[in-house]
C-alpha positions as CSV (number, residue, x, y, z in Angstrom):
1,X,147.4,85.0,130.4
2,X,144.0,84.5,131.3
3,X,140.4,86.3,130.4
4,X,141.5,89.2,133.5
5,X,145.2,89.3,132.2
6,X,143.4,90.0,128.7
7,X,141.0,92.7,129.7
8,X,143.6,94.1,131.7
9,X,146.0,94.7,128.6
10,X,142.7,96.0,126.3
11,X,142.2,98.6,129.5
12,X,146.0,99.9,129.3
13,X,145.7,100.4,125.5
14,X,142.5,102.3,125.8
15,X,144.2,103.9,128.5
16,X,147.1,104.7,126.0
17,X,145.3,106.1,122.9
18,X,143.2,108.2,125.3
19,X,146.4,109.8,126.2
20,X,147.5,110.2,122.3
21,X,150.2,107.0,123.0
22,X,149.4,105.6,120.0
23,X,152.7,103.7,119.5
24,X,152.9,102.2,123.1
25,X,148.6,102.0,122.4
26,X,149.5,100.0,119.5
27,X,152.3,97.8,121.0
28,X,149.8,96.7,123.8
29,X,147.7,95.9,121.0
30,X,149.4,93.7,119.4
31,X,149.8,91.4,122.3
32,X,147.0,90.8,122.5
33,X,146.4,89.7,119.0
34,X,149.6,87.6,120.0
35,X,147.6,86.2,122.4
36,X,144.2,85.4,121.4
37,X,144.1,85.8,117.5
38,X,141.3,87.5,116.1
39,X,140.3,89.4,119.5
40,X,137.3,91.7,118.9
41,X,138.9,95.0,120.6
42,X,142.3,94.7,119.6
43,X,141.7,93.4,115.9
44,X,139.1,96.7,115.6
45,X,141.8,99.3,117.0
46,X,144.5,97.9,115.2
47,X,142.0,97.8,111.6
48,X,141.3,101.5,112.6
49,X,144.9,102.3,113.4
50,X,146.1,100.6,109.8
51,X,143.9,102.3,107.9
52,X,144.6,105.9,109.6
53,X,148.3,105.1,107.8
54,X,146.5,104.2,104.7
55,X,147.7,100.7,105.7
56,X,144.2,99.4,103.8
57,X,145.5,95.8,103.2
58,X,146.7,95.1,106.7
59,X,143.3,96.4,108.0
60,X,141.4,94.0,105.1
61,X,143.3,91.1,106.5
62,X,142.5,91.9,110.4
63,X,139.2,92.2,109.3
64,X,138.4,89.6,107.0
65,X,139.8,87.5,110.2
66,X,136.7,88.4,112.4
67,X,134.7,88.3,109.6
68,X,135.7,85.1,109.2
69,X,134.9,84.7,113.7
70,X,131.8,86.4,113.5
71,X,130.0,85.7,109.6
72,X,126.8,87.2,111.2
73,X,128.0,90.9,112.2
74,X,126.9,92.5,109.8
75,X,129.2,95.8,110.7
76,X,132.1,93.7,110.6
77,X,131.6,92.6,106.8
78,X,130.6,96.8,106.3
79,X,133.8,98.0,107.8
80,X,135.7,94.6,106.1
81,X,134.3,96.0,102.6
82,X,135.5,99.6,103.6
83,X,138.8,98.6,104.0
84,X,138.6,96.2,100.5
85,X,137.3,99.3,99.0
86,X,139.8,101.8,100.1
87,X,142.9,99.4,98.6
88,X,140.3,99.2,95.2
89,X,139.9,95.5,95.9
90,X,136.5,96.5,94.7
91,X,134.9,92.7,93.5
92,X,136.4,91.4,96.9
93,X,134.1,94.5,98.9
94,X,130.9,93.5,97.0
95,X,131.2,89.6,97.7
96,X,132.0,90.5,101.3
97,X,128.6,92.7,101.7
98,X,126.3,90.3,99.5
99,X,127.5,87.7,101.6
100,X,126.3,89.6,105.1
101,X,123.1,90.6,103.5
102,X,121.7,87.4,103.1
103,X,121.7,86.7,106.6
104,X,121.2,90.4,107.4
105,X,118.7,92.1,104.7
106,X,117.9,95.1,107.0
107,X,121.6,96.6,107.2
108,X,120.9,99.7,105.2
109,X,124.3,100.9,105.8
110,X,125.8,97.2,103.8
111,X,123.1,98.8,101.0
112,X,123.9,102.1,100.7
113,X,127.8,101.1,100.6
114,X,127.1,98.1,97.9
115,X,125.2,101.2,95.8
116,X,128.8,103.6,95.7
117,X,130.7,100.5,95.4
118,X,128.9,99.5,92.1
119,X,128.9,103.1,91.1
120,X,132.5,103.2,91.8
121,X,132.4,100.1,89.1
122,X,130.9,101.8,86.7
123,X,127.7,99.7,87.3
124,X,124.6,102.4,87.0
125,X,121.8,100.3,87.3
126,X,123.5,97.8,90.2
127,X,124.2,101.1,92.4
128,X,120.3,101.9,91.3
129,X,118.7,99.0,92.5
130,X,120.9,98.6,96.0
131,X,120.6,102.2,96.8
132,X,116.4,101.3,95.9
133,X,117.1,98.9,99.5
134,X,118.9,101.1,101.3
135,X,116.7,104.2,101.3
136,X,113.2,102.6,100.8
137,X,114.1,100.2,103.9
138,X,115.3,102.7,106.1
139,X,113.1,104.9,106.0
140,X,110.1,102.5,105.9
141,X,112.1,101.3,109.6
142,X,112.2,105.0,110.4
143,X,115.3,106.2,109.7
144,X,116.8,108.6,106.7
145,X,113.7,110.4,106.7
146,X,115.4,113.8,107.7
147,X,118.8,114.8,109.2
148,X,117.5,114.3,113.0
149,X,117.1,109.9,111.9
150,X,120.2,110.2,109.7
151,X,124.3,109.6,111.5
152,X,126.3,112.6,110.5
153,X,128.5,110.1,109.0
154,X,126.0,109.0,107.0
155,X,124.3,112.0,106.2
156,X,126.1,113.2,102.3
157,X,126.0,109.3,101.0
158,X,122.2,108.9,102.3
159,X,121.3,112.6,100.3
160,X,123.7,111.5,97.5
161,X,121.5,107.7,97.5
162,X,118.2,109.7,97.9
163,X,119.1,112.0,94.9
164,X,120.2,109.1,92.3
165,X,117.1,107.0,93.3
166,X,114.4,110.0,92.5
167,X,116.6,110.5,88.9
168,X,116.5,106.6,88.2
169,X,113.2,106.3,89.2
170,X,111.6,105.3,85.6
171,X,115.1,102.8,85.4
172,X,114.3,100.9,88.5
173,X,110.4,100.2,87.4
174,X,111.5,98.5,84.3
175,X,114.4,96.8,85.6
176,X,112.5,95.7,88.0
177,X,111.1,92.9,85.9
178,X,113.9,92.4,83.5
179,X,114.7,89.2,84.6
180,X,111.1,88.5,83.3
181,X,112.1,89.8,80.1
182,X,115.2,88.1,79.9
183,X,113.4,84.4,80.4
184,X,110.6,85.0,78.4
185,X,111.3,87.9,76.0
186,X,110.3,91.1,74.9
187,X,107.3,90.1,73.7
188,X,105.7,89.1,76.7
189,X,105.8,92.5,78.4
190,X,104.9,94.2,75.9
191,X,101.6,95.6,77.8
192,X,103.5,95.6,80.9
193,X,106.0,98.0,79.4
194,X,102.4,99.7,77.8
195,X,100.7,99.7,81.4
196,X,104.0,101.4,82.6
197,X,104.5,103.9,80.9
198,X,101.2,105.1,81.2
199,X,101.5,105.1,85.2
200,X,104.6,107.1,84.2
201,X,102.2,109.5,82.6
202,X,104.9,109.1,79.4
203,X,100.8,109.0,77.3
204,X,97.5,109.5,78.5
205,X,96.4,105.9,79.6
206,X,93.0,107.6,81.1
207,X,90.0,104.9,80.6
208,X,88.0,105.6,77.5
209,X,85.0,104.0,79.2
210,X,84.4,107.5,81.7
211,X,82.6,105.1,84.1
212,X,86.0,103.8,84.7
213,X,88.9,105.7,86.9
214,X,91.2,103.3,88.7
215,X,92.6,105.4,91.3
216,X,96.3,103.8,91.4
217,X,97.2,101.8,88.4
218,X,95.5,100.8,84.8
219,X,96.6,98.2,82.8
220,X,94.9,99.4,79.2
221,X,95.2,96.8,77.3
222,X,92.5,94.3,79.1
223,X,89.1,93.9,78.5
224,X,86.8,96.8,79.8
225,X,84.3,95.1,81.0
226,X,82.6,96.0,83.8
227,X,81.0,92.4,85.4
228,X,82.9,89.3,84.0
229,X,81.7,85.4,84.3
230,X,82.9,84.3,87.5
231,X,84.3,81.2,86.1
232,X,87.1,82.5,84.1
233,X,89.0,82.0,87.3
234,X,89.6,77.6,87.2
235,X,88.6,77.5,91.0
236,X,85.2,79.5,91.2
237,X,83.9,76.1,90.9
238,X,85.8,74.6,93.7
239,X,84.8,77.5,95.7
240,X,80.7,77.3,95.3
241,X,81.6,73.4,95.8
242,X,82.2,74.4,99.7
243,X,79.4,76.7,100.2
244,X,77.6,75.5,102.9
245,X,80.6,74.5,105.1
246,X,81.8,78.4,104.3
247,X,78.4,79.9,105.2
248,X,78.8,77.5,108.4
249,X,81.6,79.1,109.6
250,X,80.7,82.5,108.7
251,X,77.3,82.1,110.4
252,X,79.1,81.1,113.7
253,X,81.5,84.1,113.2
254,X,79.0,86.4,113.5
255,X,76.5,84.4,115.8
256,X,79.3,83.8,118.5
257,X,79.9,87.5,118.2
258,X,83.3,87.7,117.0
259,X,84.8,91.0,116.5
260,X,84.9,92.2,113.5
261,X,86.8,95.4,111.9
262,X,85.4,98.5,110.0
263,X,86.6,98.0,106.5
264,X,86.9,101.3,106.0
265,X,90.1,102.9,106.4
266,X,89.5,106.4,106.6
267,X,92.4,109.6,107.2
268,X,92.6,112.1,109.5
269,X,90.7,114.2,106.5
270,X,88.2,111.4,105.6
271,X,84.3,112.0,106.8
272,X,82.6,108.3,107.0
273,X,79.0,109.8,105.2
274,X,81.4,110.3,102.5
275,X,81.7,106.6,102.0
276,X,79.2,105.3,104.1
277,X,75.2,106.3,104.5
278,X,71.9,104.3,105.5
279,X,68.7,105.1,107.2
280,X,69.5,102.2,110.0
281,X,70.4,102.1,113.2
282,X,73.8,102.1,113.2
283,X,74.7,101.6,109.5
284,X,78.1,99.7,109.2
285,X,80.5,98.0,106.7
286,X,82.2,95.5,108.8
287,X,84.7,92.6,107.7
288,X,86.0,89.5,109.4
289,X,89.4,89.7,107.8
290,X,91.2,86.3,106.7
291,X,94.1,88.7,104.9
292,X,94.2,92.1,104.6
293,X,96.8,94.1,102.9
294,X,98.7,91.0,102.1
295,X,98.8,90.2,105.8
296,X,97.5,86.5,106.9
297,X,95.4,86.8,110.1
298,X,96.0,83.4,111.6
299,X,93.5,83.2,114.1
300,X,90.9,84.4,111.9
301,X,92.0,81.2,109.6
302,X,92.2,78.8,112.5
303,X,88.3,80.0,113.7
304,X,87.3,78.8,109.9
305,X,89.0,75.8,108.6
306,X,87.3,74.7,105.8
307,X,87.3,78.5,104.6
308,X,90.9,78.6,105.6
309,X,91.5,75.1,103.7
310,X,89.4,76.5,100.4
311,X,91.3,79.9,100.5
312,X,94.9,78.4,100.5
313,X,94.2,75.5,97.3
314,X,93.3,79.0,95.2
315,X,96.0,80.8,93.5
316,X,95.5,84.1,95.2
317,X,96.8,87.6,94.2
318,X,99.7,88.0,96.4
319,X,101.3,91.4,96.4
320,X,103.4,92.8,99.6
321,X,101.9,95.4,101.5
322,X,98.5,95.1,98.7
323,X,96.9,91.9,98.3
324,X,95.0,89.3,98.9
325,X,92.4,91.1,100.4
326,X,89.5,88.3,101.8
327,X,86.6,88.5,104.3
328,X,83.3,88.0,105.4
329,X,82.0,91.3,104.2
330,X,79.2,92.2,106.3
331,X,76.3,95.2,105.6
332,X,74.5,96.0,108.6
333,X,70.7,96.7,108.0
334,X,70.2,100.2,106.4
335,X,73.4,100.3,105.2
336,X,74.2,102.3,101.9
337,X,78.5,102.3,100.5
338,X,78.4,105.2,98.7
339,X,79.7,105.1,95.0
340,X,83.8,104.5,94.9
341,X,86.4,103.5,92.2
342,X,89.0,100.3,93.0
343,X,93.1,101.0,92.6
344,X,93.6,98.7,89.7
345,X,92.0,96.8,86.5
346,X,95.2,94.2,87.0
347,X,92.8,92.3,89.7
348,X,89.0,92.0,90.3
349,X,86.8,91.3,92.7
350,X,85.0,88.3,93.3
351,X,82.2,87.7,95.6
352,X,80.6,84.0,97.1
353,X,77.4,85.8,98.6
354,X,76.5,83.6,101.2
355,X,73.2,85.2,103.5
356,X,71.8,87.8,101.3
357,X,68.2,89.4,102.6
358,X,66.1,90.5,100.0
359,X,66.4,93.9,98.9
360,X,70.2,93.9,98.6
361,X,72.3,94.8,95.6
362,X,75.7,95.6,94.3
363,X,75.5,98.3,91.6
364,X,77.9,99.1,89.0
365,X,76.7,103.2,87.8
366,X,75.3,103.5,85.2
367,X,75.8,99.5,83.9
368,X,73.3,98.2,86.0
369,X,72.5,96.3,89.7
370,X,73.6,92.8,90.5
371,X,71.5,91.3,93.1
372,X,73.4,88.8,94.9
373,X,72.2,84.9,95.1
374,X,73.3,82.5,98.0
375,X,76.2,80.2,96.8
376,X,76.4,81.7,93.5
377,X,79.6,83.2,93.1
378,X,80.1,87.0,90.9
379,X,83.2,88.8,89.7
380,X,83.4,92.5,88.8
381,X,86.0,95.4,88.1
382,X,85.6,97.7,90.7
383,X,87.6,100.1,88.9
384,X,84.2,101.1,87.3
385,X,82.4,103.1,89.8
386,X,80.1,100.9,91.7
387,X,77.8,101.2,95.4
388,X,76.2,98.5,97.3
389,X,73.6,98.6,100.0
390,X,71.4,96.5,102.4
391,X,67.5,98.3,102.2
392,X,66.6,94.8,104.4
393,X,66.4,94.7,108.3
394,X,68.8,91.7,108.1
395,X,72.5,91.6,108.2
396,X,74.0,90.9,104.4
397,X,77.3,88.9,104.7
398,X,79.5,87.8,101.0
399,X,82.8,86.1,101.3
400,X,84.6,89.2,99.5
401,X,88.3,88.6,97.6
402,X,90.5,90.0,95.0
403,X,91.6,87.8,92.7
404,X,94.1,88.5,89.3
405,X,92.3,89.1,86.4
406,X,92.2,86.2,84.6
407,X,92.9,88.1,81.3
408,X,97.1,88.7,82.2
409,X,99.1,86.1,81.7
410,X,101.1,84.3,84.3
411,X,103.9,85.8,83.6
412,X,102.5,89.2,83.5
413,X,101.3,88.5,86.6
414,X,104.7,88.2,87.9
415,X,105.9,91.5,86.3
416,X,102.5,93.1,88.2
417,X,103.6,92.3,91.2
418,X,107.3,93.3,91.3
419,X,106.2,96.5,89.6
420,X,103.7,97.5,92.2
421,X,105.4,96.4,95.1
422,X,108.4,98.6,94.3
423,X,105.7,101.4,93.0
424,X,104.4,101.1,96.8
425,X,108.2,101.1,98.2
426,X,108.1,104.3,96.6
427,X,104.9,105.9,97.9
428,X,105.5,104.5,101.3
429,X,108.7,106.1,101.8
430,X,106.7,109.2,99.9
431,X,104.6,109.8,103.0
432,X,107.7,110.7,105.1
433,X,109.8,113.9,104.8
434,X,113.1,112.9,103.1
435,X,116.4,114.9,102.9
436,X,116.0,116.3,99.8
437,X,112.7,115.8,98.9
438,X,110.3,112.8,98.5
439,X,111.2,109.8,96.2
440,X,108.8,110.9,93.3
């Protein structure tokens, strides 16, 4: 037969189980999978048609055999691991969906069926962590957020994920750097664990310095002090070292009139005096972004080489979706930022000021004003309530970064950043209307 003849039998058993002929449907079927052996159509039907009997290991076997065609389709290996599942070949379903999911991460259905697999094993924290994928994902991709964006089919396993992920919400931030623990030992996340459980609210881990109130996370058991020597951080040198070409750049940034961004972020709720005052012009806070949020702005980098070249030899503070954050920070003239707290003590901010006026300042309240000098560099906690502002009729520009604080250790660095990036899985998905209620 040839490709016509084929499509010709798949139309007559379409035709067939339409009708309710599912014998004859099934027949036709058959031939085909005579014919051309692991044929998409027929191999489906016939999976679907097995497993309507309870036939589960005849449908495992046609569809291990596309899986076998097709080792990218990811709904192949889900309804493969179905049928593995449904004959309790439960090892066999898991190795089939791990297997898809590292060529297809974003299949939130392979997720959410790997998480009742391993709770079908018995295996609490394995169902945690891949129901943690499936939910967070989805509904960070726009779906599961509410029963118009979740299949029918779907709909009591996604509410049944959601509900289990909310209970094991304090297991899944300290598993979530276990294998941390495991190399290193307990020891060595000890303030981790400390840090945690405050965030958890489990103790009060409020500052005890008042001037201090990090608005997301506070890791108490670093030093509190408000400015720290620059050079605690092994590449503040290396960093002064290419001051001119840096200021170079940044002077042709702004002299070719390259667009810049507002730093400010503001909500729908936000009023911009509330952050941002001045008795100039047009007072502005304006950045020329070389990462934001994590995010790499390639052109900016490719504008400003040697910055881009100094920035990548540093051992940045990279968190998904949080940091590095690094710019040309520029204060118009008559620009005043009004007094704000930072989101966490685990990184500070370090500044290479490079054209300061006179009459320009950073202050921390009530520690005391830094007033910036070209080429040499500063690093503060801006966790501690701080201002800055621009009194000159010159423009003000610092190259502005995050950067870890140098007093966690490497591998609590590590534990930091798995910690907050699932903390801001969490909140992300937070800002959508779930199911049953938001992932808190």
């Amino acid at each position: 037969m040839n490709t016509a003849d084929i499509d010709a039998e798949v139309g007559l058993a379409e035709r067939l189980m339409q009708r309710g002929e599912v014998l004859q449907a099934e027949l036709v079927y058959r031939r085909v999978l005579d014919l051309v052996p692991a044929h998409m159509a027929a191999s489906r039907a016939l999976s679907q048609l097995a497993l309507l009997r309870g036939d589960s290991t005849r449908a495992a076997e046609l569809l291990g055999e596309l899986v076998r065609a097709h080792p990218n389709d990811a709904q192949l290996a889900l309804d493969h691991a179905v049928a593995l599942a449904e004959g309790e070949r439960l090892r066999d379903a898991i190795d089939v969906i791990e297997a898809s999911l590292v060529f297809n991460p974003k299949h939130f259905p392979s997720w959410l069926l790997l998480g009742h697999i391993r709770e079908a094993q018995g295996d609490g924290m394995g169902a945690l962590r891949a129901w943690y994928r499936a939910v967070i994902g989805a509904q960070l991709e726009g779906h599961w957020k509410d029963q118009g964006s979740t299949p029918p089919n779907l709909l009591a396993p996604v509410v049944h994920a959601i509900e289990q992920v909310r209970a094991g919400r304090r297991e899944l931030l300290f598993d979530v750097y276990a294998n941390l623990r495991a190399q290193h030992g307990v020891n060595a996340l000890k303030r981790v664990d400390r840090a945690l459980s405050g965030y958890l609210k489990e103790w009060d881990s409020t500052p005890g310095d008042p001037r201090q109130r990090p608005r997301f996370f506070f890791f108490p058991d670093l030093p509190n002090t408000p400015y720290h020597d620059p050079y605690l951080q092994p590449w503040a040198k290396r960093l002064e070292a290419s001051f001119a070409a840096i200021r170079d750049e940044a002077l042709r940034v702004w002299t070719e009139g390259q667009r810049l961004q507002n730093f400010l972020e503001l909500s729908e709720n936000s009023r911009l005096e509330d952050y941002l005052q001045g008795d100039g012009v047009t007072p502005a806070w304006e950045a020329f972004f070389f990462y934001r949020h994590g995010h790499r702005f390639d052109a900016n980098h490719a504008l400003c080489p040697r910055t881009s070249e100094v920035l990548e030899s540093i051992d940045l503070c990279r968190i998904d979706e949080q940091a590095p954050e690094i710019c040309f920070s520029v204060l118009k003239p008559g620009s005043h930022i009004m007094p704000h707290y930072g989101v966490t003590n685990v990184r500070l901010v370090m500044h290479l000021p490079l054209i300061v006026p006179a009459h320009c300042a950073l202050n921390l309240i009530d520690v005391g004003e830094h007033h910036w000098q070209e080429g040499k560099s500063m690093m503060f906690d801006d966790t501690f309530q701080h201002e800055a502002w621009n009194r000159s009729n010159e423009t003000r520009i610092v190259l502005l970064m995050d950067c870890w604080n140098p007093h966690l250790t490497r591998v609590e660095q590590l534990a930091v950043k798995q910690l907050v990036e699932m903390i801001s899985g969490f909140h992300l998905a937070d800002r959508a209307p779930n199911l049953p209620g938001p992932l808190r």
